[in-house]
C-alpha positions as CSV (number, residue, x, y, z in Angstrom):
1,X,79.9,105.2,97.5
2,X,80.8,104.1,94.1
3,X,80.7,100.4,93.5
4,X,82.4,98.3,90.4
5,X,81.6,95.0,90.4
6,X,83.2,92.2,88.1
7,X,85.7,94.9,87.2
8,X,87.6,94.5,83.9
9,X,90.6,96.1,82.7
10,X,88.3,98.4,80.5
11,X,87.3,99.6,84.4
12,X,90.8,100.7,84.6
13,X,90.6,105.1,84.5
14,X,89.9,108.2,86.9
15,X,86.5,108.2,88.6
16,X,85.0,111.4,90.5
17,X,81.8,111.4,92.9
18,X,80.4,114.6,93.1
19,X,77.9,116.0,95.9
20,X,75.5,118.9,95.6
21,X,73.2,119.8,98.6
22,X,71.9,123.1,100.1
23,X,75.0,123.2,102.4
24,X,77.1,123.3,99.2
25,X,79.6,121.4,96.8
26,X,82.2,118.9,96.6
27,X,84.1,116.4,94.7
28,X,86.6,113.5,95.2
29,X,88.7,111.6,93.1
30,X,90.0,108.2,93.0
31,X,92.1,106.9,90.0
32,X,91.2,102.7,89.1
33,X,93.8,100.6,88.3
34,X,93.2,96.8,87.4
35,X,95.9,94.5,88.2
36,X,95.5,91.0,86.1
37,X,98.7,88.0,86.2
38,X,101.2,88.4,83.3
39,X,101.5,86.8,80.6
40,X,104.3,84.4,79.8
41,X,107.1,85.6,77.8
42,X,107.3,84.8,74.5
43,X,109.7,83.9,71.2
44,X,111.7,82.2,73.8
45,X,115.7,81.4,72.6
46,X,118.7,79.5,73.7
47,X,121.6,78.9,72.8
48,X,124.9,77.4,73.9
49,X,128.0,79.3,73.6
50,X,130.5,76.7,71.9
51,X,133.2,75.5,74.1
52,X,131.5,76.5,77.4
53,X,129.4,76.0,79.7
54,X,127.3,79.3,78.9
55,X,123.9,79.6,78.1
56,X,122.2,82.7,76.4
57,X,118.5,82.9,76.9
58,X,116.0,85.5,75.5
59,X,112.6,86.3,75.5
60,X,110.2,89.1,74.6
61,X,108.4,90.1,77.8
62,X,104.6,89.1,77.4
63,X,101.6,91.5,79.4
64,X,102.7,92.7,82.1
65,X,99.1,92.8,84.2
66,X,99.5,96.8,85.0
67,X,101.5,95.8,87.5
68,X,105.8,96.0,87.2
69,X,107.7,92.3,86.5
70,X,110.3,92.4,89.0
71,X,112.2,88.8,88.0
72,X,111.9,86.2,85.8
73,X,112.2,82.0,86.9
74,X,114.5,80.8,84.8
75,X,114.6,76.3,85.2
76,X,117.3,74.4,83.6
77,X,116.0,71.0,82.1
78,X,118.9,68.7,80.5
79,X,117.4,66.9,77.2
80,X,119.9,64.1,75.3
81,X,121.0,64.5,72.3
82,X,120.2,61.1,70.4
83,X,122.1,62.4,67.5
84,X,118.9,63.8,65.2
């Protein structure tokens, strides 16, 4: 039995057991993977496509945790302009 405790994502990598007795040989396999929570995304941008009511928003996709982003939240908020 192989044990990893307080694993980290240096853990994360292929680890073998092997077992050698008078009755012989053998070996097994098991590959580690970490998972961790994402980052947020980052160098967040809007913009408001002139006579519209379009929005374009980008974003640079932060650390994905080793583990496949499969949507994004996006939440509106309304701010007034106060004219500065």
């Amino acid at each position: 039995m192989l044990e990893i405790k307080e694993v980290r994502a240096a853990d994360v990598g292929e680890y073998t057991c092997f077992l050698s007795t008078s009755g012989g040989n053998d070996s097994r396999s098991a590959r580690l993977e970490v998972i961790e929570l994402p980052y947020a995304p980052g160098a967040v941008s809007a913009y408001k496509i002139e006579g519209t009511k379009t929005v374009n928003v980008s974003w640079t996709a932060g650390f994905d945790g080793n583990s496949p982003i499969i949507k994004y939240i996006v939440q509106k908020r309304e701010v007034q302009n106060n004219g500065s």
